[in-house]
BANU-572132 format. One record per residue (C-alpha): chain; x, y, z. Coordinates in Angstrom, 1 decimal. Each point is the difference from the previous one (the first is absolute). Example, Ala and Ser with C-alpha at 12.3 -4.5 7.8 and 13.67 -1.06 7.14 Angstrom:
BEGIN
<node "A" <12.3 -4.5 7.8>>
<node "A" <1.4 3.4 -0.7>>
***
This chain:
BEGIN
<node "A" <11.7 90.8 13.0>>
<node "A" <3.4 -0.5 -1.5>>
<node "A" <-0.4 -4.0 0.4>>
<node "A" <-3.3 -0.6 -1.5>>
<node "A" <1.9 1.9 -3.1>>
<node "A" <3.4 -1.6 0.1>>
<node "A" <-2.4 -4.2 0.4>>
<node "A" <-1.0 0.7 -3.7>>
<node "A" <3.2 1.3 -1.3>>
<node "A" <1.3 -3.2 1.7>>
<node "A" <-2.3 -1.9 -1.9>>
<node "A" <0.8 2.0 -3.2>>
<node "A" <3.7 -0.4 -0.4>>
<node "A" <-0.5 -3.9 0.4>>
<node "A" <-2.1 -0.9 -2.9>>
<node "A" <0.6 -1.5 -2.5>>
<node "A" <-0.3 3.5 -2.5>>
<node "A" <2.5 1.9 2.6>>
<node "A" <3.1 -3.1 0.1>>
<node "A" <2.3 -0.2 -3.3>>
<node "A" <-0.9 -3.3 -2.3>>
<node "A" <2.8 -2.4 1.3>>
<node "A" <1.7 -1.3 -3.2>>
<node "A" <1.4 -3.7 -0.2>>
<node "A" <2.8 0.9 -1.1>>
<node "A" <2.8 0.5 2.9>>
<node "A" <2.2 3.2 0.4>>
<node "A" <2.9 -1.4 -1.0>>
<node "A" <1.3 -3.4 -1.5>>
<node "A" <3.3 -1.3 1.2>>
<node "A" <2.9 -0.1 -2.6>>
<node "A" <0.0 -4.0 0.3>>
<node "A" <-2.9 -1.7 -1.6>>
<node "A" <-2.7 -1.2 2.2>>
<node "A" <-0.3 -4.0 -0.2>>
<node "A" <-3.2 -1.2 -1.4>>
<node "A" <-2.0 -3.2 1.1>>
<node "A" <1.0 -3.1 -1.5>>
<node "A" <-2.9 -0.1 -2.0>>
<node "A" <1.1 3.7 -1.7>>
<node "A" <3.2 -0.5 -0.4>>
<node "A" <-0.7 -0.3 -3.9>>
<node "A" <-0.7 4.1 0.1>>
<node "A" <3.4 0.9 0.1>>
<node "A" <1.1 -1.9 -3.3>>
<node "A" <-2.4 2.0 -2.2>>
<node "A" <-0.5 -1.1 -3.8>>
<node "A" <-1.5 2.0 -2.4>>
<node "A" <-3.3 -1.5 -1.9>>
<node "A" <-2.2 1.4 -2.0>>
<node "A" <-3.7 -0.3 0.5>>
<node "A" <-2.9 -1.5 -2.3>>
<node "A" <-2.4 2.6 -1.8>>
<node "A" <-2.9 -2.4 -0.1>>
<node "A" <-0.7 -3.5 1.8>>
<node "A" <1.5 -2.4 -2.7>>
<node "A" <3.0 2.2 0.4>>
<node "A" <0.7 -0.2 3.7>>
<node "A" <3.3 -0.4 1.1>>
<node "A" <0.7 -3.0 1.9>>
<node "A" <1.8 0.6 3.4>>
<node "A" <1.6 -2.6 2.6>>
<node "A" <-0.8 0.1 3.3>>
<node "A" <2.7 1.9 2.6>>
<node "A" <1.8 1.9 -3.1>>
<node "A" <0.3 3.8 0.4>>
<node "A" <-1.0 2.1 -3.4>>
<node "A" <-0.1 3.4 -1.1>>
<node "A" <-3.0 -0.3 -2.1>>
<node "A" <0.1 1.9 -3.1>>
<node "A" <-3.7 1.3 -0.4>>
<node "A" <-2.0 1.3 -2.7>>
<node "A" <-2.0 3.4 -0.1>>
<node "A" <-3.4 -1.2 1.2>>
<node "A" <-2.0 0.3 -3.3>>
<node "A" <2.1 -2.3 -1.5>>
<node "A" <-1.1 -3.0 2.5>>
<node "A" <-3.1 -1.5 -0.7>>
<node "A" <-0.3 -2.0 3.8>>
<node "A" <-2.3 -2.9 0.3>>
<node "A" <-2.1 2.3 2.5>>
<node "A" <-0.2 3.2 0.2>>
<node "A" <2.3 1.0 3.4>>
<node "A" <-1.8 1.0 2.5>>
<node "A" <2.3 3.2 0.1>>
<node "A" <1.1 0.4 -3.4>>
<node "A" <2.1 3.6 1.0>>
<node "A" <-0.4 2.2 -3.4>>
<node "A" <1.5 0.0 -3.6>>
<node "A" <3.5 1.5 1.0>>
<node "A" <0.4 -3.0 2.6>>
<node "A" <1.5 -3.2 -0.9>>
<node "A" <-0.4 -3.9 0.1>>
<node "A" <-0.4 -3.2 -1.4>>
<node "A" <-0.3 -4.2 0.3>>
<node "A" <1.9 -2.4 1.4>>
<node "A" <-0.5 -3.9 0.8>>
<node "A" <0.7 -2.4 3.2>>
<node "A" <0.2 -3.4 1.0>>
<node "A" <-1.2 -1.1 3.2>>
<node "A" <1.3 -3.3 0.6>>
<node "A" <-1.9 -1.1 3.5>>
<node "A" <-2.9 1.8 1.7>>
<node "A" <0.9 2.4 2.4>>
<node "A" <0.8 3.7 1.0>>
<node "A" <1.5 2.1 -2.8>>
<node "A" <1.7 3.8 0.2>>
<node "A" <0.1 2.4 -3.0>>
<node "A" <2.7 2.5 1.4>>
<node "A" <0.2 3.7 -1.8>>
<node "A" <2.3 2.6 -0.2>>
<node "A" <-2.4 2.6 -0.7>>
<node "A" <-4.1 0.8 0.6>>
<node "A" <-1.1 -2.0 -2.9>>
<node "A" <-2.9 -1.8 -0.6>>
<node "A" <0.0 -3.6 0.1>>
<node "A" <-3.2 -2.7 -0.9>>
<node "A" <1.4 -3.9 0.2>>
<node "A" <-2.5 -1.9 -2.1>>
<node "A" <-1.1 -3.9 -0.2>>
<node "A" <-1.9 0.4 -3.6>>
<node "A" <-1.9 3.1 0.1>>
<node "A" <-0.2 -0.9 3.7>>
<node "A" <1.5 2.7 2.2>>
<node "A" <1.8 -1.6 2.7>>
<node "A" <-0.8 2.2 3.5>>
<node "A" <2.6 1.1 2.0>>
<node "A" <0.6 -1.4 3.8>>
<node "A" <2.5 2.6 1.1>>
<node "A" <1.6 3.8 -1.1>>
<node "A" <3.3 0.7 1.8>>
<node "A" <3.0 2.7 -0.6>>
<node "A" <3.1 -1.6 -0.6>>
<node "A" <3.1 0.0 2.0>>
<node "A" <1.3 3.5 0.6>>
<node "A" <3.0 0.6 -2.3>>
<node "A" <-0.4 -2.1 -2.2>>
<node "A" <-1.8 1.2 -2.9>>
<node "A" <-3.0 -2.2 0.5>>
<node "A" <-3.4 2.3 -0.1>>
<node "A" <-2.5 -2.4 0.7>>
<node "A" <-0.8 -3.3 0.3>>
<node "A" <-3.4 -1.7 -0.4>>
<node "A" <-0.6 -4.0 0.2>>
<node "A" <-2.4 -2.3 -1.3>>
<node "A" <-1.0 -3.8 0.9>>
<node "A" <0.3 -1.5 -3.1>>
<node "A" <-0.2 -3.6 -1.2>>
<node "A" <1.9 -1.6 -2.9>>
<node "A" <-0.5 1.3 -3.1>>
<node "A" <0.9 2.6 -2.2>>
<node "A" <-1.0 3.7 0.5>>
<node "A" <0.4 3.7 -1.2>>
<node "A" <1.2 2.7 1.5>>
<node "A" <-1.5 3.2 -1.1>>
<node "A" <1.9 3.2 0.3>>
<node "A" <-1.2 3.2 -0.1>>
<node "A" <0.1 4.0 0.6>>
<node "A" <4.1 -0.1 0.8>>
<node "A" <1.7 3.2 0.0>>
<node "A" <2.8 -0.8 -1.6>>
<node "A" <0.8 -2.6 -3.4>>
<node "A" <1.8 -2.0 2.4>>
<node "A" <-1.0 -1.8 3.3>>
<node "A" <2.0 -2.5 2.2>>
<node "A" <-1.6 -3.1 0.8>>
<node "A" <0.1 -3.2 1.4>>
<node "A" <-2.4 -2.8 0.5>>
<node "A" <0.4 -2.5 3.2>>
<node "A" <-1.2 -2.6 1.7>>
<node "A" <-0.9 0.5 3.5>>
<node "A" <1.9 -2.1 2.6>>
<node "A" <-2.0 -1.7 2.3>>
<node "A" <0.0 1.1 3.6>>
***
């Protein structure tokens, strides 16, 4: 009798409800900074930039620069499209422009949850890929996009915080 109580107990304390969420985020950083890829190195050598409130207004940045976007409170940022997770009222966000020189596999790399659309137009671009970033190094999330040359938007919406890191890559070939 004891065993056919202990099997479901067994089964209990390994769901998915019974375990603590694992975090990204390690225990502990180490004093020295963790070395980025190549690509990334730009996200240590933060500027700051202030974003557009409107499309016409988007701030242009380069490709491989770190920023720490200065964002807007969300109603004042009319977006080309409505986000499809525009957070609420208190959150903040705002506009900014890219050139994409040659077709191929592009990272948007955030220090925070934000939300992020990359436009062509009033195209939304889809993503191929969502990643965390290195551990340590600041970088929340990364999500990339197969893009071809143009010019394109990148929404931001429903951040935290008035400011957000962020960097804008191109993807090395493997």
């Amino acid at each position: 009798m004891p065993a056919i109580i202990l099997i479901p107990l067994l089964f209990l304390a390994a769901s998915p409800q019974a375990t603590p969420e694992m975090d990204h985020a390690p225990d502990a950083c180490p004093a020295k900074a963790v070395p980025l890829p190549a690509e990334l190195e730009g996200w240590t050598r933060r500027r700051p930039v202030r974003a557009g409130a409107r499309v016409k207004a988007a701030t242009t940045l380069p490709l491989g620069a770190g920023i720490t976007a200065m964002l807007l409170p969300m109603p004042a940022v009319t977006y080309a499209v409505r986000p499809e997770k525009p957070g609420t009222p208190a959150n903040s966000g705002g506009m900014f422009a890219f050139n994409v020189p040659a077709s191929g596999r592009y990272r948007v790399a955030l220090g925070a949850a934000a939300w992020i659309d990359v436009l062509s137009g009033s195209s939304p671009a889809t993503s191929v890929a969502h990643s965390h970033g290195p551990d340590c190094t600041g970088i929340r999330k990364m999500v990339d996009f197969d893009l071809k040359p143009g010019r394109y938007l990148l929404q931001v919406a429903g951040n935290a915080s008035p400011t957000l890191s962020l960097m804008i890559v191109r993807v090395p070939s493997t």
